[in-house]
Every structure is written in structure tokens, then in C-alpha cells.
ZAMARGU-4260 file (C-alpha; in steps of 0.2 Angstrom, whole numbers, plus 5000, padded with zeros to 4 digits):
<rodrens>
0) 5535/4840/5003 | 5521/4849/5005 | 5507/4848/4992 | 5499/4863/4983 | 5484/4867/4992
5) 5469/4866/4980 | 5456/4882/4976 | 5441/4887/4973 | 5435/4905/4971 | 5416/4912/4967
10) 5407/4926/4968 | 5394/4926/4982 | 5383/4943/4984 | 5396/4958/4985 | 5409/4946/4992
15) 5420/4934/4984 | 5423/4919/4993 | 5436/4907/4994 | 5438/4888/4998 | 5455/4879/5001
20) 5459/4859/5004 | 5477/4850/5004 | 5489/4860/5014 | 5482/4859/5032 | 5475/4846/5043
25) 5481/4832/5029 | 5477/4820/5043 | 5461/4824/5043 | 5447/4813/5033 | 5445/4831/5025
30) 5448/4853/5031 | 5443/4869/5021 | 5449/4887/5024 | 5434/4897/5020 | 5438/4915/5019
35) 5425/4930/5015 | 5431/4944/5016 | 5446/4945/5029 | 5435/4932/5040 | 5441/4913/5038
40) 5437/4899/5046 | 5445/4883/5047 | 5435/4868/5047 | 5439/4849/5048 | 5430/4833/5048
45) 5434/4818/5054 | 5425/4801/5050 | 5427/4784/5058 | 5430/4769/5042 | 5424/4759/5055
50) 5406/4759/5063 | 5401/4757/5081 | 5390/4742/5082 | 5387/4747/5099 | 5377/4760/5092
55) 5361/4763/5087 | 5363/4781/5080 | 5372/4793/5071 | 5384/4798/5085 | 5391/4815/5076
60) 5399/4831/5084 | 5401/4845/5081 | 5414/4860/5090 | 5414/4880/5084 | 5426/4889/5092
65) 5430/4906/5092 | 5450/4910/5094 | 5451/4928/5101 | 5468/4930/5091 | 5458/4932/5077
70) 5452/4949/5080 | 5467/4953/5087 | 5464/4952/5105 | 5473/4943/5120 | 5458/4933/5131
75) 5454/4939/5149 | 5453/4931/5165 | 5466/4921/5175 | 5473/4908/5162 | 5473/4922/5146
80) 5468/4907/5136 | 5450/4902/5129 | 5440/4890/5141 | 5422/4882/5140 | 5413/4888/5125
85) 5401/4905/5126 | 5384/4905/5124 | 5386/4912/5106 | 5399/4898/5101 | 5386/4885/5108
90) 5370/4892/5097 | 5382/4891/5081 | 5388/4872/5085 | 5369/4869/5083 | 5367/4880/5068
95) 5379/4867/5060 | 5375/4852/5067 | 5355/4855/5060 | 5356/4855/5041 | 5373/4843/5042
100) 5365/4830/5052 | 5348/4825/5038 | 5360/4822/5025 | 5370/4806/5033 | 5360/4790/5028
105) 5348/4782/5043 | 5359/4768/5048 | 5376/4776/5049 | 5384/4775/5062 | 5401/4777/5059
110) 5409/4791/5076 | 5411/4809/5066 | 5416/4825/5072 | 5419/4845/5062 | 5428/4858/5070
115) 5427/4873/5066 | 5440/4886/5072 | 5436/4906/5069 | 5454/4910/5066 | 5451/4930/5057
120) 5436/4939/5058 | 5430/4956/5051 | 5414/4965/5053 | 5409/4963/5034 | 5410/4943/5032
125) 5399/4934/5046 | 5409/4919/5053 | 5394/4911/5054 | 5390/4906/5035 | 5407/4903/5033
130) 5407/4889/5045 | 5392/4880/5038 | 5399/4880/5021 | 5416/4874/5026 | 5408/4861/5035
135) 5398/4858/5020 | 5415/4855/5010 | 5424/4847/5022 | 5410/4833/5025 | 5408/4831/5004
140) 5427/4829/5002 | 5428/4817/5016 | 5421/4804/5003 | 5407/4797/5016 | 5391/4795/5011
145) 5384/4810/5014 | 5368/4818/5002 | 5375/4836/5002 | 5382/4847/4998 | 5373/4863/5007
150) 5376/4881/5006 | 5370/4892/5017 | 5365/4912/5018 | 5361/4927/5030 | 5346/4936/5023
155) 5340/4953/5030 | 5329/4964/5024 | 5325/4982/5024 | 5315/4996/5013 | 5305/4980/5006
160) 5322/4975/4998 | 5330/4957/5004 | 5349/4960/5008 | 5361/4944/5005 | 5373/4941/5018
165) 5373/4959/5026 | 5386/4965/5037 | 5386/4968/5052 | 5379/4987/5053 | 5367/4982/5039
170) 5361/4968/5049 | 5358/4982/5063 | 5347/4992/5053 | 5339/4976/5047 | 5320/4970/5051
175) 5326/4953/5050 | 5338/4942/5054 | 5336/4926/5044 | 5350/4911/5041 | 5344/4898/5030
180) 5353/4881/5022 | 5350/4868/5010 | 5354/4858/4998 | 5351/4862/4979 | 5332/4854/4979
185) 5327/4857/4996 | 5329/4869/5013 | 5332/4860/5026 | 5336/4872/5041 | 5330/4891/5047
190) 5333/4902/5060 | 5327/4920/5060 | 5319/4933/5071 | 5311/4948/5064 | 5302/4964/5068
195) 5284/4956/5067 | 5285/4953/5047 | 5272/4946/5038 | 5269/4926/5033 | 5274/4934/5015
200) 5290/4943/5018 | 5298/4926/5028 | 5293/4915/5015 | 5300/4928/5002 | 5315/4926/5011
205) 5318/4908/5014 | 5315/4906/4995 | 5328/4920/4991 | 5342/4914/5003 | 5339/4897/4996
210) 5341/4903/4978 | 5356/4914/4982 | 5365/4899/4991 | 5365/4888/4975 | 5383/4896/4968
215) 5389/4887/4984 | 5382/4869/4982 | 5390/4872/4963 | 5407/4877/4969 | 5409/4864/4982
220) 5403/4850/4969 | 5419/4858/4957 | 5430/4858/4970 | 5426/4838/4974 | 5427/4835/4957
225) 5446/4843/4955 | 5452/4836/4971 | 5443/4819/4963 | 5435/4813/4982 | 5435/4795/4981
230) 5417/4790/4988 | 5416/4776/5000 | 5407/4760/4997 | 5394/4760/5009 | 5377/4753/5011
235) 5363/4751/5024 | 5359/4735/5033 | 5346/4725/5025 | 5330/4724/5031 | 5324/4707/5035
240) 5308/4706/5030 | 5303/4690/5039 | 5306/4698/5054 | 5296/4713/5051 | 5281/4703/5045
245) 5283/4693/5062 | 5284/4711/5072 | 5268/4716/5062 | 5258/4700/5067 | 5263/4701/5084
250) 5262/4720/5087 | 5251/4729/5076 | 5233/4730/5085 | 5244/4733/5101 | 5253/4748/5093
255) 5237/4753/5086 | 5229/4753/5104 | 5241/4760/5112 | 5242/4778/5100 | 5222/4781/5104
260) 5226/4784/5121 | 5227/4803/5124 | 5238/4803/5141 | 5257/4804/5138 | 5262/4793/5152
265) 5247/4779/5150 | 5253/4778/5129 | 5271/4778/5134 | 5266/4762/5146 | 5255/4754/5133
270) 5269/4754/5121 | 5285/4751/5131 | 5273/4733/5137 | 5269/4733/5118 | 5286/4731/5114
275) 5292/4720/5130 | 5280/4707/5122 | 5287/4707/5106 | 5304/4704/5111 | 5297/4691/5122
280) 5290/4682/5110 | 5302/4682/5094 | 5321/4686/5102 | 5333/4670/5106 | 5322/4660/5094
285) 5329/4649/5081 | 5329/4662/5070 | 5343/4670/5078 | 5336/4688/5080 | 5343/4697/5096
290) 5333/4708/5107 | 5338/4725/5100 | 5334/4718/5082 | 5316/4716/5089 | 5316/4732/5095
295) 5321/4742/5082 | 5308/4734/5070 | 5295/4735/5081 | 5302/4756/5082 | 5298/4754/5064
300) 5282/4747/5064 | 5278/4760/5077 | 5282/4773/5067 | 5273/4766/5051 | 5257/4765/5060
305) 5254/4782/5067 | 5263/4791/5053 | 5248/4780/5043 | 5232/4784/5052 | 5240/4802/5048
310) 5240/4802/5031 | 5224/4792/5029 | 5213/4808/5039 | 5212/4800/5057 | 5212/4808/5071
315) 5228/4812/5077 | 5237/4802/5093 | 5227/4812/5105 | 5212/4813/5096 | 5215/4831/5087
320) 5212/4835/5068 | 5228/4843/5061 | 5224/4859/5065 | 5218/4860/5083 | 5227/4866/5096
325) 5226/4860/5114 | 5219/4867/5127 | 5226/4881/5137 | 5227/4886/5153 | 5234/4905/5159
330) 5238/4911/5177 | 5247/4928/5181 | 5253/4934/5197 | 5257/4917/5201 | 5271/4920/5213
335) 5269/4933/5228 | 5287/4941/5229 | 5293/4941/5210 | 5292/4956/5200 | 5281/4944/5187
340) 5275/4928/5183 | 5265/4917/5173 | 5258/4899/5173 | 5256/4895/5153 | 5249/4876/5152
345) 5246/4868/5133 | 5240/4851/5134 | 5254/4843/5144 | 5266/4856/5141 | 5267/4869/5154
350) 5280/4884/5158 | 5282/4894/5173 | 5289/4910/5167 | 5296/4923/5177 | 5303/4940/5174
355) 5315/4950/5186 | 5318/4969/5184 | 5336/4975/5188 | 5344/4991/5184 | 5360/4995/5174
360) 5373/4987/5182 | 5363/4972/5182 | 5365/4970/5163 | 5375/4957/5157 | 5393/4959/5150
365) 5397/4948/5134 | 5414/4946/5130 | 5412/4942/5110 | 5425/4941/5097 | 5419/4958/5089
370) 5420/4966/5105 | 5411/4968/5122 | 5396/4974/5126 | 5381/4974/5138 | 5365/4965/5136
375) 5349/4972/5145 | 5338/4958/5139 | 5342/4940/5146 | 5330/4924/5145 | 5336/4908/5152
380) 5326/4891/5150 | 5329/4877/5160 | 5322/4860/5157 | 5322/4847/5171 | 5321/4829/5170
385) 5304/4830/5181 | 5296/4838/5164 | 5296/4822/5156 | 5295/4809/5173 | 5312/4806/5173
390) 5326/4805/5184 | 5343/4814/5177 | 5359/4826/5183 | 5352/4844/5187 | 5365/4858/5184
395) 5375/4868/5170 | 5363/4873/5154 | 5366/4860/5139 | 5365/4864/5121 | 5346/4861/5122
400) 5343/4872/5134 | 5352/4886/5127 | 5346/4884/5111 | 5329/4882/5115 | 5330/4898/5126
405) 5339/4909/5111 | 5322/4904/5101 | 5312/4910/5115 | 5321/4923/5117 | 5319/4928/5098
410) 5301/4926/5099 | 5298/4942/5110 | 5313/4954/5106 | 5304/4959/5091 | 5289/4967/5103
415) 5304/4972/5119 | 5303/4992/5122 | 5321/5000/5120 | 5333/5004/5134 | 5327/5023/5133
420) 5308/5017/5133 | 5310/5007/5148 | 5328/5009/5158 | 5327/4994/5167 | 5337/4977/5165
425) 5326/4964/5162 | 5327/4944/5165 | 5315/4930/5161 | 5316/4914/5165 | 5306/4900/5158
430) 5304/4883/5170 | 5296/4868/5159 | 5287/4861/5172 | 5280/4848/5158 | 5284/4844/5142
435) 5275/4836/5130 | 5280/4846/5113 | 5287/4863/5109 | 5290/4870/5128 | 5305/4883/5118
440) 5286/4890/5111 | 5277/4887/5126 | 5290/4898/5134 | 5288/4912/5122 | 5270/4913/5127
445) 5274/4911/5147 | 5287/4925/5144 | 5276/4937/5135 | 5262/4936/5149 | 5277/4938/5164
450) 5283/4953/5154 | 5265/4960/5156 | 5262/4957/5173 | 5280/4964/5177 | 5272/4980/5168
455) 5286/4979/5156 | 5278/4992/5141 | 5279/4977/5127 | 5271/4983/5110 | 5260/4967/5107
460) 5257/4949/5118 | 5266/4935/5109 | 5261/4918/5105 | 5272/4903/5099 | 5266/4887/5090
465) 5275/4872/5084 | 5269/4866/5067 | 5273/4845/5061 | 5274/4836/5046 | 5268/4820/5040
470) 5275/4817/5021 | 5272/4799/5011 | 5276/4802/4992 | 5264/4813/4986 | 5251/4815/5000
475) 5257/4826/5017 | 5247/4834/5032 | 5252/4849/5040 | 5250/4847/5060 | 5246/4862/5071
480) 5254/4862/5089 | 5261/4844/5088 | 5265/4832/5103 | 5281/4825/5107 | 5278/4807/5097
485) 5272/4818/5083 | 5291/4828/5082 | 5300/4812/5084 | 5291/4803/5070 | 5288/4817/5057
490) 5299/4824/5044 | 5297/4844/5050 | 5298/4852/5067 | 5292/4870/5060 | 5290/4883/5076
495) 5284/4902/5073 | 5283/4915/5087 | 5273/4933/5081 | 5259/4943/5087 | 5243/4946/5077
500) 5253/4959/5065 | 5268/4946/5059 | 5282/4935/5066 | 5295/4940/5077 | 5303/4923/5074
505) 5305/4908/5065 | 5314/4890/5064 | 5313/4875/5055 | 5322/4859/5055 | 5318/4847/5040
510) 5319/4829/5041 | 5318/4825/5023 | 5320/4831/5007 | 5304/4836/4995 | 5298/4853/5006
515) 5289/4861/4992 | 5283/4880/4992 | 5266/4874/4996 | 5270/4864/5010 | 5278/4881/5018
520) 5266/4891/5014 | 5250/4880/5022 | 5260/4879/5037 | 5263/4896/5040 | 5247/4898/5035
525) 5240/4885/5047 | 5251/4892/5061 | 5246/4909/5058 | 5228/4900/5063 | 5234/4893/5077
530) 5244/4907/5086 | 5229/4918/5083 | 5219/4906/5094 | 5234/4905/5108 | 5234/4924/5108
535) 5215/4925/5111 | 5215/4912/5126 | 5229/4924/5131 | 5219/4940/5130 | 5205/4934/5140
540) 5218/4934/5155 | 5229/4950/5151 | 5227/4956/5137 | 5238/4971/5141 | 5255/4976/5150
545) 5250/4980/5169 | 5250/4999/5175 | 5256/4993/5190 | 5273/4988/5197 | 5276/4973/5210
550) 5281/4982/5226 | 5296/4973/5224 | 5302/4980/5209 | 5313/4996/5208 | 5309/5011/5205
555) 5318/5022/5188 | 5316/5039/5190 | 5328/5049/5177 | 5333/5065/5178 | 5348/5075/5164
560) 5362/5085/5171 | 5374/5096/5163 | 5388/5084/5160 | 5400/5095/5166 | 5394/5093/5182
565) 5396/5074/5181 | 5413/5075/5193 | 5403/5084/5205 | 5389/5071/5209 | 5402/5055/5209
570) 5413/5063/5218 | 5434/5064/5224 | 5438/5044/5220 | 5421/5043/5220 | 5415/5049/5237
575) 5399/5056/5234 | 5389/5046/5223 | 5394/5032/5237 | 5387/5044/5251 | 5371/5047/5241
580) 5369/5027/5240 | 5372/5024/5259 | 5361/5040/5262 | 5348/5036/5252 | 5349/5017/5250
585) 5345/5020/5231 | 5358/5014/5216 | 5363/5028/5205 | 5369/5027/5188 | 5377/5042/5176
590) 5383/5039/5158 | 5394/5052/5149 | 5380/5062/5144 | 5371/5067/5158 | 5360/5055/5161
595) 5356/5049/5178 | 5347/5033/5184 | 5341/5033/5201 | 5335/5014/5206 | 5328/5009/5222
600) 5314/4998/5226 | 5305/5013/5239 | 5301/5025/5228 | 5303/5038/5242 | 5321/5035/5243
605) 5322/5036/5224 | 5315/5052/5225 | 5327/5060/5241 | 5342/5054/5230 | 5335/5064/5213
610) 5333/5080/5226 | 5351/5077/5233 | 5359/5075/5216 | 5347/5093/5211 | 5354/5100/5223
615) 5372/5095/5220 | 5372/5100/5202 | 5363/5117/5206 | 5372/5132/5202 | 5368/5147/5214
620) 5359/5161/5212 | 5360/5181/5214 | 5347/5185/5226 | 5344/5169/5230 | 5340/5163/5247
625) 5347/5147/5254 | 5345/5136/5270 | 5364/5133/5274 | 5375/5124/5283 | 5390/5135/5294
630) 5405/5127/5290 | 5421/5137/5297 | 5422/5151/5307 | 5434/5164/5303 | 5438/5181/5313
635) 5431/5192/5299 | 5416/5177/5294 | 5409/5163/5294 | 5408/5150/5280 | 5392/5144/5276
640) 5387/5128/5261 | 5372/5131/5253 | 5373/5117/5242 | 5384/5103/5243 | 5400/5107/5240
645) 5395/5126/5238 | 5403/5137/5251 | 5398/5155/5251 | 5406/5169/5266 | 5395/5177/5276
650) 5405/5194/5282 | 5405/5198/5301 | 5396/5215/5295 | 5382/5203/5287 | 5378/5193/5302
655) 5362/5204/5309 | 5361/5224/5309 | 5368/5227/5328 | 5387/5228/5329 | 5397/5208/5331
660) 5411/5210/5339 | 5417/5191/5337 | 5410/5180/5327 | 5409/5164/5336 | 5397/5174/5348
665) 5382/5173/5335 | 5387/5158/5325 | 5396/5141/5328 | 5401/5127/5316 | 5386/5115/5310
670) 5373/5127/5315 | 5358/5130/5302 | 5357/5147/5295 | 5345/5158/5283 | 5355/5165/5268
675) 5354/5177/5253 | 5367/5177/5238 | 5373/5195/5237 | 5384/5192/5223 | 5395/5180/5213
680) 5412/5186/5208 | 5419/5181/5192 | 5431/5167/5201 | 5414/5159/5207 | 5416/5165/5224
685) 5400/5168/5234 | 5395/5183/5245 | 5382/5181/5255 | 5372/5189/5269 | 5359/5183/5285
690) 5355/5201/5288 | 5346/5203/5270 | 5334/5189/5273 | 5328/5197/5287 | 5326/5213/5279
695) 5317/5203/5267 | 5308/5196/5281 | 5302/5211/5288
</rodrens>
């Protein structure tokens, strides 16, 4: 028999929302059906009893898929079945996996997987929020020891007013688009963009979201308590003391040596011998402790001493206070046949970014659940091994990768012109040619300077800067622009992208629990410091979006025609437009209302193809006079275009002022000829005359 599944219904903004357990996916260490609206999504955890002891992490996954059925649709392509996940599914498994992840205890290891499955979808309920709070549920009703639950919120904002999970037009008209997630002392994960907002507004809204989110922490805690979760006994390994003492003896000048020396390669030397010497000298002793038991004590130890020298005021691993950034180095124009590019170099992290122009058909076409559509505005970051001086597989994009470019990404749509601004299809791509911290903001400002170079009409130049945290009880230190070491041993990788009016985007990823107003507020204080400085080494470079297109680059030149004469310029099956493309060697484009792109990379070419498709969609005129084309002769004519696919007759009495006794003797088929329109008869026929030019003539 099949139980009665278990409910829980609140109240969350305009929308009530819905969480059911105990009918589906029994097999399952624990599923919710979350449904806002007429969007649910199904979501399951799974979590091994046993732990890996191969492992020495936390070796969780996490699947969102999107089922097309759910909005009623039948997929495309060969197998009419779903296949690898889109890009879109991809940046939402990362939204999940960042605020789940923190709240599993350091030392758990135990293999766990959520699936969440989109299986109905409206425009009013984003799929999105109900995801992260199913997973939230299903993870706290698993019964492992996770430190949740979360909830999670959308927060826009418009007319100085903050809007709580708008829909999807709202979210349209919106200058931000803010998800934020928690717990119900601390936010623990944000991703936004906005419309250059300032420091205010995105603090006001990551404060809101988190208030508005706290119905859902309480609801899930009611539903645990009625299905009554049996929690598992679980604790951490113990630490042994001895051996730590023994790693301290052995290690701690050598650790403290090695994390003074500036260079990245050197300090990763220093310490890797550091460690080797360790292991050396206290693994396969009597004491029984193995080589990885040594090595993640000394880890420890590393991690003790530099977050130490930190919080004590020293100078930071490369000799920097907390709120220096590194050096910089800009190049533009760095390549010779691209439409534009930049060399952005940050301490050792560096980004060749390039932009390509294309026209309309270039734009990309997304297949989404809510429909398709066409985006004019790609950015694609890649991130090879070489970065980092490493040796790895080079090929298909992974979840880093596309998540670091969506941020980029993010960080410069607030400042891209519109499609009617500038017509052209536009593509960046950011190659981290090193990476020593924050590359996905490195890129922002690589893009931004390419776009300028490309003579893309940006409104502002945008920076991007990284910000770190050190916390130890009460005493914490902001970090501008951190360095690799300093992300993987802090508690906040905090990274805000803007121009020198307000943000265009914003993401934080918190470690630990404990973030307090005030620590927000002194980093986007400190990175508003900091991306003022990046934007000022920028300006001394280009300051401004280039006049002047690559040679490379196609040519837009935009004209409007009556839309009824749209048929005429493509064409029987399309005839003509192709003519004009092989004529012309231009690309045309023609929306339903009369608008007409002409692209081409000569702009005299561009130019001959707007003066052919003038001419098509011309309408002939009473006394008019035309340079035609004879096209038949008849025995009482000749007919003659005047513009293409406009025939008018010219009468044999019309053909000069002596008497023509057969037409073929003045005129022949193809020959050039000097006309005047004598008049247009209501059926649109033309009648037109040679004689009256040259009466006009003379």
C-alpha cells in the first residue's frame, strides 16, 4: 500500500507554496515535490550510510534537469528525447550545489547525490527557487548531518521598491536580478546582476531576500518534525593531537618561509618540499601514522599559519595589506585580424579577451523550457591547464567554466547597448592565460576593454575585483583582490563587477557561518575602493569605446521599407534577396516590420546592396524619368524595367518623333534606354515614353 504522502503548505510572497514527502521515490534516503504556482520540481537525495575512506572530501553531486514535457512540449533533434544538459541547466546545478555544500561537516565523506527534475513549469513560479528549497528539504529529511535547513529567494527591484520572487515579465522590467540563500543566521550564497546599482541597494537586497526566506527554513523544520527524521549518529574523526604537535615542530618555520615568498610557482615548490619532509620524517614510524595522515595535518597547520599572520596585521602571502590590489598591466589591439582584443594582466592572473562582431543570423538560438529565443550577446571563457602549469584534457567546457563565464558575462550586460543601439551580434571570449585568483573578474575587465576596442558603444568601462575573508572568533579582515591560496584557505570568495556609478554584478560563496552586516558592508565598501583603482589603470589605456572599426569587422547599414514591399526584395522562393547576396557579396536581413540589415565587411558593397534594395522597393513616378532596361519586343512596343521587377510599355508611337515602322529596327532586347513615366493606370500599369525625354532634352 501506498502511504499518504505528507504536506506542508505556506505562504511565501503572492504565492503559496507547497512541500510533499512519502509517496514518490520511497527509495530514496529522502524526495520533495515542491510546487509554486503550476511549477513543481521533484527533487531527491541520496546519501551513502557508508563513507569512502578512499576519500578525502566531500564527494557530492548534484543533477537539475529540465524535462521539456513540463511545458508541454515534445524535444527536437534526431532522438526527440533530452540529451547533455544546456548551458542553463548546468549554471542551476551550481546554484544548488553552493549554499548545500558548507552545510555538510568537514570530514564527511560519505558519496551523495540531489536530482532535481523540472517536471511543470509556468512563467509565474521560477523553477529555480523551487529547486534549492526542495533540495533543502530533501537533504534535512535524509537524516544526515547536514547544518541546514536554507531557503532561498529571487529578489528584483524596481521604482526603489524590492520585488520577492517576481515573475518572469517582472523580472524583465527589473534592474536586478538577485538569487540569495541561507540559513536562518547566515547567507551563505548570491548571485545577481543589476543595472549599475549602488553598494546600498545590493546590500538592501541580500538583507531583504534573506528575511523573506525565513518562512522557508520554518516550514521545512515543521515538515521534519511531522515526518519525525531520525538523525544519524555521526561524528568527525578525532584529531590526534600528538601528531599535530609533531607536524608543528617539524613544519612550522618551513610553512612560515615558504608563504613570504611572492612568486606562485616558487611558494607552491617551497611547500610541496615542506610537506615531503614531513612525511619523511614522521609516516611508517612506530607510531603508526600513514603518509596521508601526515599530509593532511600538515594541510592544517598550513592553513593555521597563514590564516594567523592574517588576523595578527601581517602582510599578506605576497607581501600586500588587505586592501592593495596588484599590479596591472593593459594591452589593446593586441591581435592584428580580430575585430578586438585585450591583454588584462593582474599580478599573475592574466586574460586575453576577444570580441568578434557578427550580424543577425549569427545570434545564438537557445532552446529553453519557456520557449526559444535568440541571444545577440555570447561570452565564452576557457580555462586551460597551462594557466595554472599543469598538464590536463583540453576539450568540451566544464561546470567551471561556464559558470565562471555566466559571471563574466553578468559583469558587462548591465553597460551592453541594445540590439537597436548597435545591430550587431556580438561574442567575447576570455582565454586565462594565467590564473592566480579571480580570472572570472579578470575577464570582466579583459571583456570590457575588447568591447572598446571593437568600437562596441558600451555605456561605461567595467572592472571586476575578488574580495576574501579571514574570520577567527571575533576578529576578521577583509582582503581586496585575493590570490589563489587566499580563496582556498578563507571563509568568503566575495566578487563584484560595476563601473564607477554602481554594480552590474555580484556573487558571493560563504564558507562559514557568522557573516554579519558589517563584514558585507566593509567588503563592498573595500571592493568599491578597489574596482575604482582597476578602472583608473584602465582609463589610462582606453578610456573610451573606439570610433573606429577593425577593417575586418562588418559593416551595418539599416535602412526601413514599407512592409508590404517585403515579398518584393526576398523574392519568388526567395530568388532575389539571394541575387542581391551573390551580387553584392553583402548579408541581408528583413524582420516583419520593415527593417533591413545589410552586413558586409566592404562598406562599398554594403552600400550598392541598400541602393539595389532602394531601388526594388521604389514605386514609380509620373513624369519621372528612368534609365531602363528593354525587356520584350512586341509589334506594337517595347517593354522596358525601370526598376527591378517594374515593367512599363513603351508604345511604337513613343519611340522617337519620325514614323517606326517595326519596332525591332530602333530597339532590341537588353539594350539601355532613357525613359519618361507618362502615366500609371489605376491596375498599376505603366506607360512610358523615349520621345519625351528628348523633348525634355532639347
Amino acid at each position: 500500500m501506498i502511504p499518504t504522502p505528507i504536506k506542508k503548505e505556506f505562504k511565501y510572497g503572492e504565492h503559496t507554496v507547497t512541500l510533499e514527502t512519502g509517496e514518490i521515490a520511497r527509495q530514496a534516503s529522502a524526495a520533495v515535490m515542491v510546487r509554486i504556482v503550476d511549477t513543481v520540481v521533484f527533487v531527491s537525495a541520496v546519501i551513502m550510510k557508508d563513507a569512502d575512506p578512499s576519500k578525502d572530501f566531500f564527494p557530492m553531486t548534484v543533477n537539475y534537469q529540465e524535462r521539456t514535457y513540463a511545458a508541454g512540449k515534445i524535444p527536437g533533434g534526431f532522438f526527440r528525447r533530452e540529451g547533455r544538459p544546456s548551458e542553463g541547466e548546468t549554471l542551476t546545478c551550481r546554484l544548488i550545489d553552493r549554499p548545500i555544500r558548507p552545510l555538510f561537516p568537514k570530514g564527511f565523506t560519505n558519496d551523495t547525490q540531489l536530482v532535481a527534475t523540472v517536471v511543470s513549469v509556468c512563467d509565474e513560479a521560477d523553477p529555480e527557487i523551487a529547486a534549492i528549497i526542495g533540495a533543502s528539504a530533501a537533504m534535512s529529511l535524509s537524516g544526515a548531518p547536514f547544518d541546514g535547513p536554507l531557503g532561498a529567494a529571487r529578489v528584483g527591484y524596481k521604482d526603489g521598491e524590492y520585488l520577492l520572487n517576481p515573475s518572469k515579465a517582472a523580472l524583465e522590467e527589473s534592474d536586478l536580478d538577485l538569487v540569495v540563500a541561507g540559513t536562518s543566521e547566515a547567507v551563505l550564497m548570491v548571485e545577481s546582476e543589476a543595472k549599475m546599482l549602488s553598494e546600498e541597494v545590493m546590500l538592501g537586497a541580500v538583507l531583504f531576500g534573506h528575511e523573506q526566506m525565513q518562512v522557508v527554513v520554518k516550514a521545512i523544520n515543521e515538515l521534519k518534525a511531522e515526518v519525525g527524521v531520525a538523525n544519524w549518529e555521526w561524528t568527525a574523526a578525532s584529531v590526534d593531537e600528538t601528531l599535530a604537535a609533531k607536524v608543528a615542530e617539524t613544519s612550522t618555520d618551513a610553512i612560515t618561509d615558504a608563504y613570504q615568498i611572492a612568486d606562485k610557482l616558487q611558494r607552491q615548490d617551497a611547500v610541496k618540499a615542506a610537506r615531503k619532509a614531513a612525511v619523511e620524517a614522521l609516516a611508517e614510524g612506530a607510531e603508526g601514522w600513514s603518509s596521508s595522515d601526515v599530509s593532511d595535518t600538515f594541510g592544517k597547520l598550513e592553513k593555521k599559519i597563514v590564516r594567523g599572520r592574517i588576523i595578527s596585521g601581517e602582510k599578506r602571502i605576497d607581501g600586500r595589506n588587505t586592501s592593495d590590489v596588484r599590479q596591472i598591466t593593459v594591452r589593446t589591439g593586441v591581435l592584428p585580424r580580430t575585430h578586438g582584443s585585450a591583454l588584462f594582466t593582474r599580478g599573475e592572473t592574466q586574460a586575453l579577451a576577444v570580441t568578434t562582431l557578427g550580424t543577425a543570423r549569427d545570434a545564438q538560438i537557445i532552446d529553453a523550457l519557456g520557449g526559444s529565443y535568440r541571444d545577440h550577446f555570447m561570452f565564452h571563457y576557457n580555462f586551460p591547464p597551462y594557466s595554472v602549469g599543469e598538464t590536463g584534457m583540453v576539450g568540451t567546457p566544464k561546470r567551471r567554466e561556464i559558470g565562471h563565464g555566466r559571471l563574466a558575462k553578468r559583469g558587462v550586460l548591465g553597460v551592453m547597448p541594445s540590439e537597436e543601439e548597435f545591430p550587431y551580434t556580438i561574442r567575447v571570449v576570455s582565454e586565462i592565460t594565467e590564473s592566480n585568483g579571480s580570472s572570472s573578474m579578470a575577464s570582466v575587465c579583459g571583456a570590457s576593454l575588447s568591447l572598446m576596442d571593437a568600437g562596441v558603444p558600451i555605456k561605461a568601462p567595467v572592472a571586476g575585483i575578488a574580495m576574501g575573508l579571514i574570520k577567527e572568533g571575533d576578529k576578521f579582515a577583509v582582503l581586496s583582490d585575493i590570490l589563489g591560496d587566499e580563496d582556498h584557505l578563507g571563509d568568503m570568495d566575495f566578487k563584484v563587477a560595476g563601473t564607477t556609478d554602481g554594480i552590474c554584478a555580484l556573487q558571493m560563496d560563504i564558507k562559514i557561518t557568522g557573516i554579519t552586516h558589517e563584514i558585507m558592508e566593509q567588503a563592498l565598501t573595500q571592493a568599491k575602493e578597489g574596482r575604482n583603482f582597476i578602472l583608473g589603470e584602465m582609463a589610462k589605456v582606453i578610456s573610451s569605446t573606439n570610433t573606429e572599426m577593425s577593417q575586418f569587422a562588418p559593416r551595418y547599414l539599416t535602412i526601413k521599407i514599407n512592409p508590404d514591399k517585403i515579398r518584393d526584395v526576398i523574392g519568388k522562393g526567395g530568388a532575389m534577396i539571394r541575387s542581391l547576396t551573390e551580387e553584392t557579396g553583402a548579408m541581408i536581413d528583413i524582420d516583419d516590420e520593415g527593417n533591413v540589415k545589410i552586413a558586409s565587411s566592404d562598406l562599398a558593397a554594403a552600400e550598392k546592396a541598400r541602393s539595389r534594395i532602394e531601388e526594388i522597393t521604389s514605386d514609380a513616378e509620373v513624369d519621372g524619368i528612368y534609365n531602363g532596361t528593354v525587356k520584350k519586343i512586341m509589334d506594337f512596343g517595347a517593354f522596358v524595367e525601370i526598376l527591378p521587377g517594374k515593367d512599363g510599355l513603351v508604345h511604337i508611337s513613343q519611340i522617337c518623333e519620325e514614323r517606326v515602322d517595326k519596332v525591332s529596327d530602333k530597339l532590341s532586347e537588353g539594350d539601355s534606354v532613357k525613359v519618361k513615366v507618362l502615366e500609371i493606370d489605376r491596375q498599376g500599369r505603366i506607360r512610358l515614353s523615349m520621345k519625351a525625354v528628348d523633348e525634355v532634352a532639347s
